[in-house]
LUMMIVEX-372198 format. One record per residue (C-alpha): residue in one letter; z, y negated, x negated. Coordinates in steps of 0.2 Angstrom, whole numbers, plus 5000, padded with zeros to 4 digits. Last residue first. Example, Ala and Ser with C-alpha at 12.3 -4.5 7.8 and 13.67 -1.06 7.14 Angstrom:
<pts>
S503650054932A503950224938
</pts>
This chain:
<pts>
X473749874845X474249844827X473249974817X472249834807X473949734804X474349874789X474950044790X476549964782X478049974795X477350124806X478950244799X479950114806X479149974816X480949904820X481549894801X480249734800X478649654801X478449504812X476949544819X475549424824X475449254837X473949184838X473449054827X473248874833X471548814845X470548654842X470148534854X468548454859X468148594872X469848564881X469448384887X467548434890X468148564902X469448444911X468348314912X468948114915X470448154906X471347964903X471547904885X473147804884X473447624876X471947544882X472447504899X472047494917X473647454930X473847604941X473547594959X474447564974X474547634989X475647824988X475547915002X474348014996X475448094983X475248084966X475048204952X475048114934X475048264921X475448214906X474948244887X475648194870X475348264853X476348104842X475948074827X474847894824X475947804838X477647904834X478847774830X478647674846X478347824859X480047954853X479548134855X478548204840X478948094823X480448004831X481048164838X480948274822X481548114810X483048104820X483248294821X483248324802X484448164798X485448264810X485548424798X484748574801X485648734795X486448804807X484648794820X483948894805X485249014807X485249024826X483249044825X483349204813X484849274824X483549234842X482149294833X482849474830X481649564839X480149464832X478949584839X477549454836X476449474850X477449394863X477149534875X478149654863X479349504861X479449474880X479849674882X481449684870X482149534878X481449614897X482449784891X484049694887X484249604902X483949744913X485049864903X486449734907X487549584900X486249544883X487049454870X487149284867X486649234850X485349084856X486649014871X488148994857X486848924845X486448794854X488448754859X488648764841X487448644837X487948514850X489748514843X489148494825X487948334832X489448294839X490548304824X489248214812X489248074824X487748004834X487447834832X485747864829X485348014843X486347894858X486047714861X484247694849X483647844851X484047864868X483547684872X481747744865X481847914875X482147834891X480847684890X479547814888X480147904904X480347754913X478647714910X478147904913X478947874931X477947694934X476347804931X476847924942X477147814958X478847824965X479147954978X479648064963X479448214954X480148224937X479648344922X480048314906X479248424892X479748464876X478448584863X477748724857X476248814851X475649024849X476949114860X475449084874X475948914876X477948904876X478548744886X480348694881X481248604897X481748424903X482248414922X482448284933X481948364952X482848234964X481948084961X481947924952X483647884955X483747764939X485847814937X485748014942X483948064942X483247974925X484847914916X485948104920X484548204919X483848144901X485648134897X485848314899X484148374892X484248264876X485148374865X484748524868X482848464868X483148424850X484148574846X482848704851X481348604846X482248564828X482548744828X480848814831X480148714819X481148794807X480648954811X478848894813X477549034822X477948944839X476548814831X476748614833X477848474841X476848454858X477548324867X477248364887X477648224903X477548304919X477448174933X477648204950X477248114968X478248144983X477848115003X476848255005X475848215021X474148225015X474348375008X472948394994X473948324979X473048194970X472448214951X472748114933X472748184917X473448064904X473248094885X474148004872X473648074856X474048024840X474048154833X472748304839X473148404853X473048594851X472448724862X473648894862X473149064860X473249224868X472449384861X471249514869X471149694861X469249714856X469249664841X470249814837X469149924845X469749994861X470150174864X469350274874X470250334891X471450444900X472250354911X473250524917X473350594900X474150444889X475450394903X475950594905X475950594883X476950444883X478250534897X478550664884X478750564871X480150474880X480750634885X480750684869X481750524861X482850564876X483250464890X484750364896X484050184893X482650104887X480350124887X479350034879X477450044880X475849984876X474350064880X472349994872X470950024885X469050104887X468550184902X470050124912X469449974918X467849994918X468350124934X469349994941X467949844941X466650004950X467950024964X468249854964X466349794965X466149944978X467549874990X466449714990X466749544982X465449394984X466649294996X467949304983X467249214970X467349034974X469149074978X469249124960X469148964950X470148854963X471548994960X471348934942X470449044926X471348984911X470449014896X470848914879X472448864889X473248674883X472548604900X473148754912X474948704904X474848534911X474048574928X475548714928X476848584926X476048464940X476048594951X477848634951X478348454953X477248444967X477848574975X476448684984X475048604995X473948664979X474648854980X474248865000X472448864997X472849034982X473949124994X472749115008X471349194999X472449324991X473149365010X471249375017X470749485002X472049605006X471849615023X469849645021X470149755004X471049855018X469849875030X468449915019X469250065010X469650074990X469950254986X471250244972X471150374959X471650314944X473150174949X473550294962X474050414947X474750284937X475950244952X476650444958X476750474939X477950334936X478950394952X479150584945X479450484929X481050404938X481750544944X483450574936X483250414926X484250314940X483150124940X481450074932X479750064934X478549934927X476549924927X475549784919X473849784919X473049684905X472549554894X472849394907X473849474916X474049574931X475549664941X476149834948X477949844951X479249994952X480750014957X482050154959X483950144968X483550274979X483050154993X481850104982X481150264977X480850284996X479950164999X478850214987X477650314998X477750215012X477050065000X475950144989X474150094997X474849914996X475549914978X473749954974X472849854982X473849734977X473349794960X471749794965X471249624972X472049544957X470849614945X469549594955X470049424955X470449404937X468449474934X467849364945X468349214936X467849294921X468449384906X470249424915X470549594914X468949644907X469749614890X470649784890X472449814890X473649944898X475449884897X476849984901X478649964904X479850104907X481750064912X483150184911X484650214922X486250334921X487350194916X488150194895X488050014893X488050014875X486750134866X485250154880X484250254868X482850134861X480950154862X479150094859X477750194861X476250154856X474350204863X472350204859X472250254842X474050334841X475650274836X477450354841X479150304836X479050104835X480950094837X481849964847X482949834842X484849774841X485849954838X487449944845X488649944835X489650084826X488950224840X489850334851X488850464858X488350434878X486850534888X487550514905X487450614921X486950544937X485850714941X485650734961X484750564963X484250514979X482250524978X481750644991X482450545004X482850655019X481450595035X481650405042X481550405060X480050395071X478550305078X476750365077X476850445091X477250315103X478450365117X477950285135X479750205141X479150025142X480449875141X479049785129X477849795144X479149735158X479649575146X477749565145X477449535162X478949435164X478149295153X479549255141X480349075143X479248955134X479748815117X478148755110X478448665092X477748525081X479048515064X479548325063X480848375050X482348285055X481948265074X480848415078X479248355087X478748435103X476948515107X476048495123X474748625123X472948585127X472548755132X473448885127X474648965115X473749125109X472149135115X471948925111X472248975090X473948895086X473248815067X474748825055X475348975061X477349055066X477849145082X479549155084X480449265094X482149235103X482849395110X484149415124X482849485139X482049575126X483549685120X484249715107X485949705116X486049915117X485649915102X487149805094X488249935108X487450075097X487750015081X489749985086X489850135093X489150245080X490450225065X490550295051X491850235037X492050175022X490150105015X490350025001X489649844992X490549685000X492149744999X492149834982X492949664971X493849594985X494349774990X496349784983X496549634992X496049675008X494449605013X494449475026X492949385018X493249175010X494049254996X492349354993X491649174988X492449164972X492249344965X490249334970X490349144961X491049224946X489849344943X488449234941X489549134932X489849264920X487949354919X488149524929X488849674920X488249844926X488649934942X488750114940X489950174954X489350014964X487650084965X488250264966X489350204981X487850114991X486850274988X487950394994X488350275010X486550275015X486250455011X487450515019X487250375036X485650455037X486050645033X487150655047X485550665061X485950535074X486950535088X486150425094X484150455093X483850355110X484550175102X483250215089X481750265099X482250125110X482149975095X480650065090X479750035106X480449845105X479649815088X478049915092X477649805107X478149655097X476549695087X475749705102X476149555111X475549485092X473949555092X473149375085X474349335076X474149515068X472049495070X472549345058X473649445047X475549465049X476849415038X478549475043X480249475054X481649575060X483049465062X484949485066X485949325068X487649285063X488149095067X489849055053X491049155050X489949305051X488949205039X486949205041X485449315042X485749505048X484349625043X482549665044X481049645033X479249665036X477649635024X475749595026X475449655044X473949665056X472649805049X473149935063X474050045048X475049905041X475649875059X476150075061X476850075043X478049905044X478749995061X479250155053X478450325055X478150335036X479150235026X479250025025X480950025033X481749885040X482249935058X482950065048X483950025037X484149875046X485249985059X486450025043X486449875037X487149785052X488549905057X489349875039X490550005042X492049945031X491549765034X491849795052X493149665057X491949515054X490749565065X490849415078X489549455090X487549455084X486249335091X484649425094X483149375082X481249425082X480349335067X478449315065X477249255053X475249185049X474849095035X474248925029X475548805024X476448665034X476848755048X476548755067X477948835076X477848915092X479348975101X479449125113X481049115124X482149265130X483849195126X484048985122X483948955140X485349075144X486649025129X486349045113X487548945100X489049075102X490849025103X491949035089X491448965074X492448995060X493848925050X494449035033X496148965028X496748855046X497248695038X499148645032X498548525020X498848615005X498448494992X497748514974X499148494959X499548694960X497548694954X497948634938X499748694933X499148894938X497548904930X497748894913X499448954910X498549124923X497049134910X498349144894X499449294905X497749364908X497349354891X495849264882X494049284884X493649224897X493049264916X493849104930X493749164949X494649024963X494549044982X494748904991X495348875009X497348865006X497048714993X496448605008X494748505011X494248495027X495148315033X495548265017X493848255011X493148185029X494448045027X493548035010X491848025015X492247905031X492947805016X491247805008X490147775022X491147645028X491047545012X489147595008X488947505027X489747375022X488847355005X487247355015X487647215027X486147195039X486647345049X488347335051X488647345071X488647545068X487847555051X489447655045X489147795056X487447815055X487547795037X487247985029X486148035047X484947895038X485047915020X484748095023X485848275026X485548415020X486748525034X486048435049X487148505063X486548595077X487348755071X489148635077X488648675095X488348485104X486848555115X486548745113X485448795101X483448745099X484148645082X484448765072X483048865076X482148705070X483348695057X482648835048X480848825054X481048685044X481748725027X480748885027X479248785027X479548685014X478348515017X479948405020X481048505005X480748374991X481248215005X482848315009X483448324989X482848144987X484048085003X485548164992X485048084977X484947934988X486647944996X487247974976X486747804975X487347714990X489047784985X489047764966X489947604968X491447674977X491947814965X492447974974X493847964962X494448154965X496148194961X496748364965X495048424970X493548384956X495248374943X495348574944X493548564939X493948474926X495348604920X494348734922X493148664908X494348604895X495048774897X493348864893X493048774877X493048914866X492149044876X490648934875X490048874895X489748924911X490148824929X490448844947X490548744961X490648834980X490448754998X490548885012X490248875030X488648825032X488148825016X488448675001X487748724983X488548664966X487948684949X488548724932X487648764915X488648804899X488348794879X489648654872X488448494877X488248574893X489948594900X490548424892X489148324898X489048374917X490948354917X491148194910X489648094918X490647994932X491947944918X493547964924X494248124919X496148124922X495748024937X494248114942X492548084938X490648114948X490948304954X491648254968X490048134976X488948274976X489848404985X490448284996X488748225003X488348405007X489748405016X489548255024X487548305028X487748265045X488848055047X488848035066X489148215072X490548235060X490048375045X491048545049X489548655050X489048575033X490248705024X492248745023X492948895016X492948835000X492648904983X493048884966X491748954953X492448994933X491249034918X491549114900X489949144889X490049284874X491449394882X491949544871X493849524876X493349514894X495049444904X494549404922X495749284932X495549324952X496349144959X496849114975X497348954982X498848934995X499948784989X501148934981X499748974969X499149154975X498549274962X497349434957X497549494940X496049574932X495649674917X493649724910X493349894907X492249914920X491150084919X491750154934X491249994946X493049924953X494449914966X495649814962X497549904961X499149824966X500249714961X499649544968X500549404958X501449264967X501449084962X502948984955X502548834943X502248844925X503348734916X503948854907X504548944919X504448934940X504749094948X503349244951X503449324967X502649494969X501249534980X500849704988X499549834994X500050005000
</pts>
């Protein structure tokens, strides 16, 4: 039986009571834990990881947008921005954001309906320094008066980037459609305008009033939902649990208990009789077709041991044979289908079954619900259901959680920290949200038994509503926040009496036993002095290698196999990337049922294309995984492309690459700049002009040249055999059996390079006429990836910048929400620092401000910067270069991005920390005045930016002489030259194959 003991005041450590029980956790966790509760009400769960290489911490509160005040939505959201900006131990609004990331560490914030969490990561050695700001954030906020208006507008920023995001508002249009005055109404985001509703009541000429009221309505709000008794604390380091608890304890004692309810939740359902049995047409912002069927759920709170929800989307969501997703797929009107509960028990809990359909789909739709509701009463007919269901269901959920591997430490903290906010026990917050305890049919069966046509609400999503479908001259209705165009209509009753039809379809039934679930979880493990840091080349042939390394430190029964199979018809033309494309979705789409299982067996696979190859992955529980690998390369061989399915396929692609230019502008803008330093870059543009021209015979002809002659890579990790790794070579080797390729006929990757000097300006509109933000991306090119040194000044350089590049251009000019600075990697072959922004200022005004930012830093920050800081920055760097990999997963992508890199540099990231030691600040000074900074670096600089603007933008740039505007992107590229590709570090890891020469490289 659980319990707590009570721990007196000592020291100057206040009281608090210990739980001394057990947590539940994974087998292989060697991690300690001490759960507590400060006598104010927090909980903490302190985690002491003696081999942590990051610490982290994430408070949570039970408390989320939900609860804003009708006349101020977006309160909470407002909240969470304003906290974090000083305290009164820590006043300075920046202190937070600059300690965590000049020592390492990340942090971030997010605001749900009913939850609010903050969490940060940072260098093990600085961890208290950390918790005890974020302590501050709650005890003693300043909410500092004079940033009001402009933390208001980072807040209106953050709504303005989602307007053209489809699930933003389809989200709160459902939101919107419940009933009147029910807190789900509310506007969580938030804008400038819901923000000072309040305080512009009878103030609406004075603008500093209405900051005023806005910002004490903030903090009565504060005092009003905020309360030490609804947060739940986690904090992973490195030091003792007795250490972590004299961290914690005395700081978050200090934050108020103000006598609230602990975990608040809404009560009373948002459907009432007009918002059940309605049809809702949504008109979207990108092209594609979608549907979601909801129902309302009942408080479930009290079945967390069941988990009533999953179970039925185990089935309503199943892509196998006899399952709803295969029937659709199989009439040529479905992409994809998912199923499951949406939402916070606490908070409105709906579940939804919903996908992508294809026009004839859309078209179909009475149908498709058809098979939705015929399912429904095939499942609610089955009860009781055959055992082996729930069995396997329940098995596999506990082998999961059995084996769990380590998660990255914030990522880990913020599951700890929000499981406070469930009514676990105790000794479950850990397990609580993973196992399956007990087997319950009535609960499943009374959810049925409410899935029901007369209580549904389905949506019916399309940019264009063809008139078949909604009508003639329909009146649509504009959302208030979003403006989404919308029908709202009660069911026709005719089809209510079709979808409550008894006739059994055929095609429809349960889920047969899973072939997959693993029976052999065994593990491989012999003690080793340290794990070893690389793989080993252990097999060379002409037309394959094998790369492997025995899982040595994580000790799960899982191993990962990646492959790649090159040949440069991949991507030699425009049509050639399509086809390409076209068949590896092909692909994955003619494996769907049969893999569905291997997913629900804890096994994945993917199928992809790049640039020099097809790349096929598997991983998960090794006791079948090469059955699952044999099951992909083999429809990789043989698949028999049909008409009807390149015709789906073909129509998705082609939507996919339209809606990719109404995408984000600052995304865009990014990939126009990379395109631009690409030798070849064939763009979605490229191949839409193709994909008219393609027949099922021009794939079936692409595929079989595809495999007549290619070059294998491979790497395979985890619990397998050196023999079984070989083995499982030799299957890759004989099912695509090909010749081999010549050496010149392996495709590389290299980068364009700008010349010095440069100041290059490409400048394009975006193709949604109502996108409201502009971007700029702003490149520096510094030189080629090859350059350890150079590598290091990059590294440090952008380090250093990145935190006050966010805090002068988003946080203090408010030029945008998306602020960001980032190190852009061309083809592993040149590098360099870009900032990205988007804005609903116009770019070239951006890139001023840009440019002005990195001279004042120079001049305010990099050369008065002391010898200590610049210490303090490095170690931080270097910190984030040596840390370690937290799961097979992580390890096996490391290992796989150098393979892809080309240079096998397995061991980069100890070369690069070294050489990052040993730069001195006079070093980095010249670095950024030679590369980055405008004044000093006329005749050296490589610079290039992408101005994407928005059509709502008027004005138009001043002409000037000073930068050299892109008038042809070909003719651009064509004039530059091209660095060196990346080749092989040679080291320990090619073992025997160390010095057969770079003519055998594959």
């Amino acid at each position: 039986m659980s319990s707590w003991k009570d721990v007196p005041a000592s020291g100057g450590l206040p009281p608090y009571r210990s739980f001394t029980g057990d947590l539940e956790k994974p087998l292989l966790d060697e991690r300690q834990y001490r759960m507590i509760e400060l006598q104010n009400g927090v909980r903490a769960v302190l985690v002491h990881d003696p081999g942590a290489d990051k610490s982290a911490a994430c408070l949570s509160v039970a408390v989320g947008h939900t609860y804003d005040p009708n006349d101020a939505q977006g309160m909470a959201h407002f909240c969470e921005h304003m906290i974090s900006k000083g305290s009164e131990p820590y006043p300075e609004e920046e202190d937070f954001v600059s300690f965590i990331t000049t020592n390492g560490g990340a942090r971030n914030a997010a605001t749900g309906p009913v939850i609010t969490y903050y969490w940060f990561s940072i260098n093990p050695s600085h961890l208290e320094g950390g918790v005890s700001r974020l302590a501050a954030f709650f005890h003693s906020p300043l909410f500092t008066e004079s940033l009001t208006a402009r933390e208001i507008n980072a807040v209106d920023s953050e709504f303005k980037r989602n307007l053209s995001n489809d699930v933003r508002r389809i989200l709160q249009l459902t939101k919107d459609q419940s009933i009147p005055d029910h807190p789900w109404r509310k506007f969580g985001t938030g804008n400038y305008v819901s923000l000072s509703a309040f305080g512009r009541k009878g103030k609406d000429d004075d603008e500093v009033m209405v900051m005023k009221e806005t910002r004490r309505r903030l903090v009565e709000w504060w005092q009003e939902q905020y309360c030490a008794s609804r947060m739940g604390l986690a904090v992973v380091g490195k030091e003792s649990l007795d250490d972590l608890t004299a961290m914690v304890v005395p700081s978050f004692s200090k934050i108020e208990n103000r006598g609230l309810e602990p975990r608040p939740a809404l009560k009373e359902p948002s459907w009432g009789p007009e918002q059940q049995g309605v049809m809702m047409f949504v008109q979207t912002v990108k092209d594609y077709h979608a549907f979601s069927v909801q129902f309302e759920l009942p408080d479930i709170r009290d079945q967390y041991d069941s988990k009533p929800t999953s179970f039925l989307a185990h089935f309503l969501g199943h892509e196998g044979r006899g399952s709803i997703c295969a029937l659709l797929k199989k009439r040529g009107w479905l992409l994809d289908l998912s199923a499951g509960d949406s939402g916070d028990p606490r908070a409105v809990h709906l579940f939804k079954i919903e996908g992508t359909l294809t026009l004839e789909g859309y078209l179909h739709y009475a149908e498709v619900l058809k098979a939705i509701f015929d399912y429904i009463a095939l499942l609610r007919q089955s009860f009781p259901l055959d055992p082996y269901h729930y069995a396997e269901v329940s098995t596999m959920a506990r082998t999961w959680f059995t084996f769990k591997e380590k998660a990255q430490p914030h990522a880990y903290a913020s599951s700890l920290a929000r499981s406070f906010v469930e009514p676990y026990p105790p000794q479950w917050l850990i397990s609580g949200a993973s196992l399956y305890r007990k087997y319950d049919e009535d609960f499943p069966r009374k959810l049925l038994d409410g899935f029901v046509p007369e209580r549904t609400r389905v949506l019916l999503m399309a940019k264009n509503h063809r008139e078949e479908v909604v009508g003639k001259d329909p009146q649509w209705a504009s959302e208030k926040w979003y403006g989404t165009q919308y029908i709202v209509r009660k069911l026709d009753y005719t089809l209510i009496k079709r979808l409550h039809g008894q006739e059994t379809n055929a095609e429809l039934f349960l889920p047969a036993p899973n072939p997959f679930i693993p029976t052999d979880l065994s593990v491989d493990k012999s003690e080793v002095a340290e794990p070893k840091k690389y793989p080993t080349l252990v097999k060379r042939t002409e037309r394959a290698q094998l790369w492997y390394k025995k899982d040595d430190q994580f000790w799960v029964p899982k191993a990962r196999v990646r492959i790649v199979i090159k040949n440069p018809l991949t991507y030699a033309t425009a049509k050639h990337a399509l086809m390409t494309r076209l068949f590896v979705d092909l692909v994955e789409d003619a494996l769907a049922e049969v893999t569905y299982d291997a997913d629900l067996a804890g096994l994945s696979y993917s199928v992809s294309n790049d640039v020099d190859g097809i790349v096929v992955s598997v991983g998960g529980y090794n006791d079948k995984l090469d059955v699952l690998l044999r099951t992909v390369l083999e429809k990789l061989r043989d698949l028999v492309v049909t008409p009807d399915r390149l015709q789906v396929i073909a129509e998705k692609i082609k939507r996919d690459y339209e809606n990719y230019y109404v995408g984000q502008p600052s995304s865009l803008s990014e990939a126009f700049g990379q395109w631009l330093i690409m030798p070849t870059l064939w763009t979605p543009a490229d191949k839409l002009t193709e994909l008219p021209r393609i027949s099922e015979s021009d794939i079936q002809r692409h595929q079989g040249d595809l495999f007549a002659k290619s070059t294998i890579e491979v790497l395979m990790t985890g619990n397998m055999t050196e023999e079984r790794s070989l083995s499982i070579l030799a299957m890759t080797e004989e099912i695509i059996s090909s010749h081999p390729l010549l050496p010149n006929e392996i495709p590389t990757s290299r980068s364009l390079v700008l010349q010095p000097g440069s100041n290059y300006v490409l400048r394009k509109v975006h193709e949604n006429p109502k996108e409201l933000n502009s971007s700029l991306s702003y490149y520096c090119q510094f030189g080629e990836s090859s350059n350890i040194r150079l590598r290091g000044l990059v590294a440090l350089v952008h380090h250093v910048i990145r935190e006050p590049c966010f805090t002068t251009l988003r946080t203090k000019e408010q030029l945008g929400y998306v602020v960001s600075a980032s190190i852009w990697s061309i083809n592993s072959s040149t590098l360099g620092i870009s900032i990205k922004i988007q804005s609903t200022r116009a770019p070239w005004f951006v890139e001023e401000r840009v440019e002005a930012f990195l001279e004042t830093f120079a001049e305010e920050r990099l050369l008065s910067m002391t010898e200590a800081e610049f210490e303090t920055h490095k170690e931080g760097l270097i910190m984030k270069k040596l840390e370690r990999a937290k799961n097979l997963s992580e390890e096996t992508t490391r290992y796989w991005t150098r393979i892809r890199a080309g240079h096998y540099d397995f061991l980069r990231h100890e070369t690069d920390a070294a050489a990052i030691r040993s730069l001195t600040l006079s070093e980095v000074v010249e670095a950024y005045n030679t590369f980055l900074r405008p004044s000093t670096g006329l005749r050296s600089r490589k610079k290039l930016s992408v101005q994407l603007i928005s059509q709502q933008v008027k004005e138009t740039p001043e002409s000037t002489t000073q930068i050299q505007i892109i008038e042809d992107e070909r003719t651009f590229k064509a004039a530059l030259g091209c660095a060196p590709a990346a080749v092989p570090v040679m080291s320990e890891a090619f073992g025997q194959y160390a010095h057969t020469g770079m003519s055998a490289k594959l």
